[in-house]
One Martini backbone bead per residue (centre of mass of N, CA, C, O) as a GRO file, in nm:
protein
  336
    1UNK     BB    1   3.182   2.446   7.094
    2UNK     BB    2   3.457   2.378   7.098
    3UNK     BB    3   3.772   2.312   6.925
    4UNK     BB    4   3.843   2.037   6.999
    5UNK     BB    5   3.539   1.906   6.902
    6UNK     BB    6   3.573   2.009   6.626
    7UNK     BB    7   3.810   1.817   6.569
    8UNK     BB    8   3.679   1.587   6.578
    9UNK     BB    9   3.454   1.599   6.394
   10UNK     BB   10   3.693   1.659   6.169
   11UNK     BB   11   3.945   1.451   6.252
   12UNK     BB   12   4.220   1.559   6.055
   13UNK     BB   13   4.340   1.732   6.261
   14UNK     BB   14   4.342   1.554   6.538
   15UNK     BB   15   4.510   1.301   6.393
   16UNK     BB   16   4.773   1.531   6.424
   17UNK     BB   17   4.747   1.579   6.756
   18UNK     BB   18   4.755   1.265   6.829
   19UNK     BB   19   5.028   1.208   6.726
   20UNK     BB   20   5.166   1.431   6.912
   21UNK     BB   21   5.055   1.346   7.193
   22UNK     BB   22   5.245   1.057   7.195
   23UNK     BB   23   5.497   1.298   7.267
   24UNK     BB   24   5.338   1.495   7.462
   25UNK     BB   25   5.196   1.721   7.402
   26UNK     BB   26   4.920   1.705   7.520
   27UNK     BB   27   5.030   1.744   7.812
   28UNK     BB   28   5.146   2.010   7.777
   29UNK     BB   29   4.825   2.146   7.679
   30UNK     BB   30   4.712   2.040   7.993
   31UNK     BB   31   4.927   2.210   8.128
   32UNK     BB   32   4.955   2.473   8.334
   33UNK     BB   33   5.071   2.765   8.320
   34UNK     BB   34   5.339   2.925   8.426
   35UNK     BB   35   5.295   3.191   8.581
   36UNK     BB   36   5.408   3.546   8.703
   37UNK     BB   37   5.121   3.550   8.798
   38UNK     BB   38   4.775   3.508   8.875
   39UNK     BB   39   4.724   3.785   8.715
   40UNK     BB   40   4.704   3.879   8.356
   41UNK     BB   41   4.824   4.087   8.046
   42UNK     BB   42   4.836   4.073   7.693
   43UNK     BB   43   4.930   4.171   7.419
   44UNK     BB   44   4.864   4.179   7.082
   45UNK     BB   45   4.982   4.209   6.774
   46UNK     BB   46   4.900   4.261   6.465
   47UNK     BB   47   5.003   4.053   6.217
   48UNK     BB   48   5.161   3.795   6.434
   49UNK     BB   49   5.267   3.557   6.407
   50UNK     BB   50   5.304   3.234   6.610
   51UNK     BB   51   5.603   3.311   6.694
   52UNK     BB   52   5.545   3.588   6.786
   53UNK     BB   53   5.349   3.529   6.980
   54UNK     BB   54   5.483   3.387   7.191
   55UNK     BB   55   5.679   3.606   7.250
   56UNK     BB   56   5.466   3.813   7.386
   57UNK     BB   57   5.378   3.601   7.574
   58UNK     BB   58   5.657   3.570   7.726
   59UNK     BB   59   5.691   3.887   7.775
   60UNK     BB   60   5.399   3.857   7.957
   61UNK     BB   61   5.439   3.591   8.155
   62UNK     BB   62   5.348   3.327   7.907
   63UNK     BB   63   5.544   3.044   7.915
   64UNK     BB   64   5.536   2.918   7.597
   65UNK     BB   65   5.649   2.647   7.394
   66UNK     BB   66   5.698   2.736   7.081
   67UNK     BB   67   5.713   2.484   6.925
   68UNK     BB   68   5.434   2.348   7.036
   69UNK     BB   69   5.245   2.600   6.988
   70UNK     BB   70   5.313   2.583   6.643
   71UNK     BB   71   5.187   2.286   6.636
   72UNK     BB   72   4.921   2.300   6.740
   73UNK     BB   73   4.859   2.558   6.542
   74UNK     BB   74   4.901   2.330   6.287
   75UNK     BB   75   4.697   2.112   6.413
   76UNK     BB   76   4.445   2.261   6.408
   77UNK     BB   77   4.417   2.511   6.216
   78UNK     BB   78   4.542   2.806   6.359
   79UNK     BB   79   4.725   3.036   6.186
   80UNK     BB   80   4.474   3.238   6.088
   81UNK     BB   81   4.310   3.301   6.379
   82UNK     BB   82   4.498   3.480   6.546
   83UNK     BB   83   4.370   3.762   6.768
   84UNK     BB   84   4.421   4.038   6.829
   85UNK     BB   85   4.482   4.186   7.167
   86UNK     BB   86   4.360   4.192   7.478
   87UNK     BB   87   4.471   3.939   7.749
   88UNK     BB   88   4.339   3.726   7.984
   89UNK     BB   89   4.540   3.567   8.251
   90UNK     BB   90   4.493   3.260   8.475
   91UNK     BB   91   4.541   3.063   8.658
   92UNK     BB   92   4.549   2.730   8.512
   93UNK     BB   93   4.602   2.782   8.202
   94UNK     BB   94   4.639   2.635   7.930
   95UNK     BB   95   4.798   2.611   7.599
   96UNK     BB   96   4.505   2.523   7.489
   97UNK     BB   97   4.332   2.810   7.614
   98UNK     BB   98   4.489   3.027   7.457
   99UNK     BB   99   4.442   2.949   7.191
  100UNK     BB  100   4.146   2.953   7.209
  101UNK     BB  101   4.145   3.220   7.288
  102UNK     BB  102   4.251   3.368   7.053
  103UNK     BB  103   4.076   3.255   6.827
  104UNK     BB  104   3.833   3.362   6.904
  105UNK     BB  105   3.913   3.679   7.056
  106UNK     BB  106   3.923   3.705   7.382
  107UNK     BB  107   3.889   4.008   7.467
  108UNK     BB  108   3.922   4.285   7.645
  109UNK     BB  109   4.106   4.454   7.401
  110UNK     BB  110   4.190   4.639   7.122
  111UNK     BB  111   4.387   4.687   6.875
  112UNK     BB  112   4.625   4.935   6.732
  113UNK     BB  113   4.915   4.931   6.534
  114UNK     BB  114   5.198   5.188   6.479
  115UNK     BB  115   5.461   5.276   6.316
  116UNK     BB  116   5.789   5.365   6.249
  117UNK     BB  117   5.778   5.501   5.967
  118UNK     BB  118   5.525   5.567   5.881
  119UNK     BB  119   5.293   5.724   5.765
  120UNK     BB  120   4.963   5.884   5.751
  121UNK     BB  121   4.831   5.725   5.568
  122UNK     BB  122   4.921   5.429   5.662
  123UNK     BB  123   4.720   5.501   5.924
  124UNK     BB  124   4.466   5.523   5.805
  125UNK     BB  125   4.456   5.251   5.681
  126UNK     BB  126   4.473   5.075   5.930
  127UNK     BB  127   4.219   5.181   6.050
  128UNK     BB  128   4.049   5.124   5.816
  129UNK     BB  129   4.076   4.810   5.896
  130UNK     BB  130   3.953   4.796   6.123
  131UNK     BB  131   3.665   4.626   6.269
  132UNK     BB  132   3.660   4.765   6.587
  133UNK     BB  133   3.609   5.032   6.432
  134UNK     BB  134   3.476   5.358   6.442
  135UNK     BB  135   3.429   5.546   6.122
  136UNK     BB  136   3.440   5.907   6.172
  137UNK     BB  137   3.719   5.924   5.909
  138UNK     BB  138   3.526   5.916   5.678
  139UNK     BB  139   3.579   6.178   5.416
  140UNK     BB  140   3.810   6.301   5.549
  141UNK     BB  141   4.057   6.515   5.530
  142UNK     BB  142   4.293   6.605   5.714
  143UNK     BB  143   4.245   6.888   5.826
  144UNK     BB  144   3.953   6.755   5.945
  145UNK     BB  145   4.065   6.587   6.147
  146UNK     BB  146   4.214   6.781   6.303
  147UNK     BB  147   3.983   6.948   6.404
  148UNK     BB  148   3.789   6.700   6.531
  149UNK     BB  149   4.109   6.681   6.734
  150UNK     BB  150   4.201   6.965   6.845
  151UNK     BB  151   4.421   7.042   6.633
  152UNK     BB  152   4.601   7.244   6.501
  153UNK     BB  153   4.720   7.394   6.224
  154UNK     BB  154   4.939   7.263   5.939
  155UNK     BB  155   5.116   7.223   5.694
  156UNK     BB  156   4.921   7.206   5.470
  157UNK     BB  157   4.692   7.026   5.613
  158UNK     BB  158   4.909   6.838   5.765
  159UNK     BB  159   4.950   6.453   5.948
  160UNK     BB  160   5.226   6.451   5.938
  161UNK     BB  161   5.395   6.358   6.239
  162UNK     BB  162   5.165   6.385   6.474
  163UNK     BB  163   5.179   6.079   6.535
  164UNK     BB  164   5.227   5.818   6.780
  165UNK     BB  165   5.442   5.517   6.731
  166UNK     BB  166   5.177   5.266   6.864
  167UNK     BB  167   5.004   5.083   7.094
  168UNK     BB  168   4.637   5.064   7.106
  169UNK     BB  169   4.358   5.023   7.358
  170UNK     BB  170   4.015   4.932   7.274
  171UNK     BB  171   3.674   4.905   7.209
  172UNK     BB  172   3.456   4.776   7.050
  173UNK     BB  173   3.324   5.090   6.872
  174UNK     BB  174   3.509   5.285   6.856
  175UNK     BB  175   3.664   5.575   6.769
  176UNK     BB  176   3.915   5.637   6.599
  177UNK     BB  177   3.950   5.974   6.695
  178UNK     BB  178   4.055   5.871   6.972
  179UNK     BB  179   4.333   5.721   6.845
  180UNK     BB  180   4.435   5.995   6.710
  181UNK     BB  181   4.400   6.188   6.985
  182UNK     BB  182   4.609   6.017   7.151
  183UNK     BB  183   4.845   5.998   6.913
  184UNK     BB  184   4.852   6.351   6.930
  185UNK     BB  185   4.882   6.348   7.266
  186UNK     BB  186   5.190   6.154   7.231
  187UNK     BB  187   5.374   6.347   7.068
  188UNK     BB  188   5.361   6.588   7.232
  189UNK     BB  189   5.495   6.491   7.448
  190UNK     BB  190   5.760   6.394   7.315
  191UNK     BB  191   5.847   6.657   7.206
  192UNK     BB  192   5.849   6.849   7.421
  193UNK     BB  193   6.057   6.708   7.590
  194UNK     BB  194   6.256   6.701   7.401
  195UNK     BB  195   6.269   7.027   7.323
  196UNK     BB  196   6.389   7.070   7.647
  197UNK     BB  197   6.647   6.907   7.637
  198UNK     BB  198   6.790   7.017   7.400
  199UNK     BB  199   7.082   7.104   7.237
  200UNK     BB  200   7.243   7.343   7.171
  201UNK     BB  201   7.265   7.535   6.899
  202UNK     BB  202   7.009   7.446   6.684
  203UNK     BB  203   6.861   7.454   6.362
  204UNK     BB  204   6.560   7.495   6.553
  205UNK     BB  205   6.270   7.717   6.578
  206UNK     BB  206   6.123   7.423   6.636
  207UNK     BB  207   5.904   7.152   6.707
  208UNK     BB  208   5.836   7.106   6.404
  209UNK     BB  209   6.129   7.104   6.286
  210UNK     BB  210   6.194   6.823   6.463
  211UNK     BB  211   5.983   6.677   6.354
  212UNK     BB  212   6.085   6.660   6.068
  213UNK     BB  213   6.398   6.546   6.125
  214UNK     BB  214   6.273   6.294   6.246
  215UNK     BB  215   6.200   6.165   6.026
  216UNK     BB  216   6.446   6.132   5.851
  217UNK     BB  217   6.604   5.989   6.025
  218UNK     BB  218   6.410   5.753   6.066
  219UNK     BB  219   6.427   5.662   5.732
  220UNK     BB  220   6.777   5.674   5.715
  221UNK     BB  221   6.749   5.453   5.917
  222UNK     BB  222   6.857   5.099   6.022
  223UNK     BB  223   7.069   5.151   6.250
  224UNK     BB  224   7.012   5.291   6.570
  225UNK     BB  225   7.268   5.371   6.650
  226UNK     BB  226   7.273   5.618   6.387
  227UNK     BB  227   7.084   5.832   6.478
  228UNK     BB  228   7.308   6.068   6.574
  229UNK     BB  229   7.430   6.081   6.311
  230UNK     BB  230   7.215   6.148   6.088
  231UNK     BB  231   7.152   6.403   6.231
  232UNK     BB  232   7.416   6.552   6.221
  233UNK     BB  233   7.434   6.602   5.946
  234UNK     BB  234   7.156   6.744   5.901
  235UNK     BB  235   7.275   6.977   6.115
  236UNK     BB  236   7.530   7.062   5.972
  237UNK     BB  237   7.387   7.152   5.695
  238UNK     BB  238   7.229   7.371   5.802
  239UNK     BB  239   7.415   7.519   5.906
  240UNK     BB  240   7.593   7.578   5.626
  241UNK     BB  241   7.415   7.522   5.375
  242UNK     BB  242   7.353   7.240   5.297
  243UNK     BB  243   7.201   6.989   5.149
  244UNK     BB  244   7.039   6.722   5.266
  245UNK     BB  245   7.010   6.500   5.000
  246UNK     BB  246   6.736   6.317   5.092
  247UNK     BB  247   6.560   6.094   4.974
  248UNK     BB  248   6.282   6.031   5.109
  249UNK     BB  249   6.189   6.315   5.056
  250UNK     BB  250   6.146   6.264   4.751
  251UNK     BB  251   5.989   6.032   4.749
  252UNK     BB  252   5.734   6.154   4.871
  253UNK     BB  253   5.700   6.372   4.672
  254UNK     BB  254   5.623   6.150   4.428
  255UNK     BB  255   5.410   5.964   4.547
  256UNK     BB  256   5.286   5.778   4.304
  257UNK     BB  257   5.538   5.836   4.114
  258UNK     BB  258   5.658   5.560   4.310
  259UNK     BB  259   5.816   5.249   4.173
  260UNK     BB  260   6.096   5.166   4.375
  261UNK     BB  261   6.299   5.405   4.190
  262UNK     BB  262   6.552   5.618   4.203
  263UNK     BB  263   6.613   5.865   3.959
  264UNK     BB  264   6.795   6.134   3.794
  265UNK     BB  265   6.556   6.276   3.748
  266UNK     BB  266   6.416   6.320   3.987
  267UNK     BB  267   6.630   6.488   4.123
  268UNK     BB  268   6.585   6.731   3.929
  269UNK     BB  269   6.274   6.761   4.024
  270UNK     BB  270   6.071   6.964   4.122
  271UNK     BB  271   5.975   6.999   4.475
  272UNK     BB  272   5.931   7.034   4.805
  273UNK     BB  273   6.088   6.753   4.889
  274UNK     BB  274   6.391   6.841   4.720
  275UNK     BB  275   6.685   6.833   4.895
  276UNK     BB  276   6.845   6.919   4.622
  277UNK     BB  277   6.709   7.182   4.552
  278UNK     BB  278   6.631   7.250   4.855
  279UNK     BB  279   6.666   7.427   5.099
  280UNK     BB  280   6.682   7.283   5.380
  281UNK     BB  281   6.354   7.179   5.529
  282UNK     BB  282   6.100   7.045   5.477
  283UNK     BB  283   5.748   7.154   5.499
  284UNK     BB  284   5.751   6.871   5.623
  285UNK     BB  285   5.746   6.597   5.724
  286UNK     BB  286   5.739   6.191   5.618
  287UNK     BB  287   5.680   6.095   5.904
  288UNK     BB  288   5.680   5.870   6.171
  289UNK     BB  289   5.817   5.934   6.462
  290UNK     BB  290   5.958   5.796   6.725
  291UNK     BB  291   6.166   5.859   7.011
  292UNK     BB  292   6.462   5.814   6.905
  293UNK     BB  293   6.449   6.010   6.709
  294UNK     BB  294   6.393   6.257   6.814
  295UNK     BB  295   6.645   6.238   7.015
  296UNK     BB  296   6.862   6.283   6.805
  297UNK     BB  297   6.736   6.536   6.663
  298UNK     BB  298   6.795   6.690   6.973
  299UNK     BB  299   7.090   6.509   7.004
  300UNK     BB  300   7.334   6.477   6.854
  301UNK     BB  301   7.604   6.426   6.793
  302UNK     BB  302   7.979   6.492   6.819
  303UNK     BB  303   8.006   6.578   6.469
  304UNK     BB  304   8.168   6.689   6.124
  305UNK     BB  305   7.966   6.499   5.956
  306UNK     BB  306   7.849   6.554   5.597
  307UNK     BB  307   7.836   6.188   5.526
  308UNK     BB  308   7.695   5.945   5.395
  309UNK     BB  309   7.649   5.571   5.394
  310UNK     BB  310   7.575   5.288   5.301
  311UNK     BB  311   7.624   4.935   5.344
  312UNK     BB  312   7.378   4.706   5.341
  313UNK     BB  313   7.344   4.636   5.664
  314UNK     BB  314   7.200   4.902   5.816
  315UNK     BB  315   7.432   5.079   5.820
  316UNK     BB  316   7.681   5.334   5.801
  317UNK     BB  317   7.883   5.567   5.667
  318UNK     BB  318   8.117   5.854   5.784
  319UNK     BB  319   8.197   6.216   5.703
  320UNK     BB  320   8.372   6.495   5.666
  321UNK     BB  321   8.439   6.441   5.372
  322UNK     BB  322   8.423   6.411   5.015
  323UNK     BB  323   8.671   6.198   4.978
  324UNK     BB  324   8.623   6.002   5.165
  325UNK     BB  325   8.315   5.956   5.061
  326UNK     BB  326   8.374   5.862   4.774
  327UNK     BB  327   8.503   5.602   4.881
  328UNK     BB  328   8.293   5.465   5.025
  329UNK     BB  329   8.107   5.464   4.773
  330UNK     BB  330   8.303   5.278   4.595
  331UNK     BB  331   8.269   5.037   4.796
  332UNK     BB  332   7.943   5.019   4.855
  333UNK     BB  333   7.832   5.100   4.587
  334UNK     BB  334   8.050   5.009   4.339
  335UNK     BB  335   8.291   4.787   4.462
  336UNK     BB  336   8.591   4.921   4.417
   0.00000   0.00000   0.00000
């Protein structure tokens, strides 16, 4: 029984799709996608509204009336039911049979989609939460799932920062360690890359030296644009021997121990990522940095500010000497 079917069947849902189509919804909902080609593929990401999902369609080639299509999916009673996933689309198909398509899950592969900046954790988490993966790294620590995947060993067994966030499509029934040795393996290709094309004089010894620095960046940066900048102070203070005295690397130091807020006792305690106690680069990532981040911790702008703050607004304010920066955290912090 179709999805239309059942909601006649069930009446309520119906009645309010019936009174959408006096408006013409039904029309619409009944009438052939434009497609962009006469077949393709969209990837639809986890986890996205039914907002996004339209956004995602139209930037795949099928171009859904978001309003229109936010309604029927709200008059069919089928916002929590769009699943993620790779779906084929061919000419003919209307935005009635896209979303039961969705609905239903029909689906040619499925996603895990990992996000830049963030943890080794938070993707460990995520994988292990998909259940169209089968998980062959339940019960593995970080050390053991690197042997498992073919990867060297890294400082202290961990897999912070060793993998690639991108968006991965598999079958269903995939081992996990699969889309792990992919995300490393994607990572490797983006490090070398980066690393061969890098700007002369950089203080760093390696290609895993850059991608902690990147995982920082990554971490720091709220706007893109700000990415070389943050990247050039990180890289002066190396330069000169000044602490990096950057809060992400402290905040991951205190693992469960951060609980939303980092107080004056925090930056005193010393861990292994207290960049105010400790000189230099932590001895790992803190993050998995994406492309952007990469590329900026290896070509840093050409600037010798040595101090930032953040606006509030997602950009930061840059500065050469002290009493700039003091200026600026006046404003910008203390509001004076």
């Amino acid at each position: 029984m179709s999805l239309l079917k059942k909601c006649l069947a069930a009446g309520v849902a119906c009645a309010v799709l019936g009174a959408a189509a006096a408006g013409g919804v039904w029309y619409w909902a009944t009438t052939p996608v434009a497609l962009a080609v006469q077949q393709l593929d969209v990837t639809i990401k986890p986890h996205s509204t039914v907002r996004s999902v339209t956004a995602q369609l139209s930037r795949g080639g099928v171009p859904v009336q978001p309003q229109l299509f936010v309604l029927m999916t709200r008059a069919l009673g089928l916002q929590s039911h769009l699943k993620s996933g790779n779906y084929e689309f061919k000419a003919g198909i209307t935005p009635y049979e896209v979303l039961q398509k969705m609905a239903l899950g029909d689906v040619n592969e499925y996603v895990a989609t990992i996000i830049e900046g963030w943890t080794f954790k938070r993707m460990r988490d995520e994988l292990d939460a998909n259940p169209a993966l089968r998980h062959d790294t339940a019960g593995m620590n970080d050390a053991q799932l690197l042997t498992a995947i073919g990867a060297p060993a890294s400082p202290e067994g961990s897999g912070e920062g060793l993998f690639f966030p991108d968006t991965y499509l598999f079958d269903k029934g995939s081992s996990d360690l699969d889309v792990f040795r992919r995300a490393y393996k994607l990572m490797q290709t983006h490090l070398n890359e980066a690393w061969a094309a890098r700007a002369p004089g950089l203080p760093l010894k390696s290609p895993y030296e850059a991608l902690t620095l990147a995982s920082l960046v990554e971490k720091e940066t709220g706007k893109a644009g700000d990415r070389p900048l943050v990247a050039a102070v990180f890289t002066n203070r190396l330069k000169v021997g000044m602490p990096l005295q950057t809060d992400p690397a402290v905040i991951y130091g205190m693992g469960a121990g951060y609980l939303g807020r980092l107080h004056k006792r925090d930056l005193q305690t010393d861990t292994l990522y207290n960049t105010y106690l400790r000189p230099g680069l932590p001895p790992t990532p803190i993050a998995l940095p994406g492309a952007a981040a990469l590329q900026a911790a290896l070509n840093p702008a050409a600037t010798g500010a040595l101090y930032f703050v953040a606006r509030g607004d997602g950009s930061s304010v840059f500065s050469d000497n002290l009493v700039d920066h003091n200026k600026a955290v006046d404003k910008y912090i203390r509001g004076n």
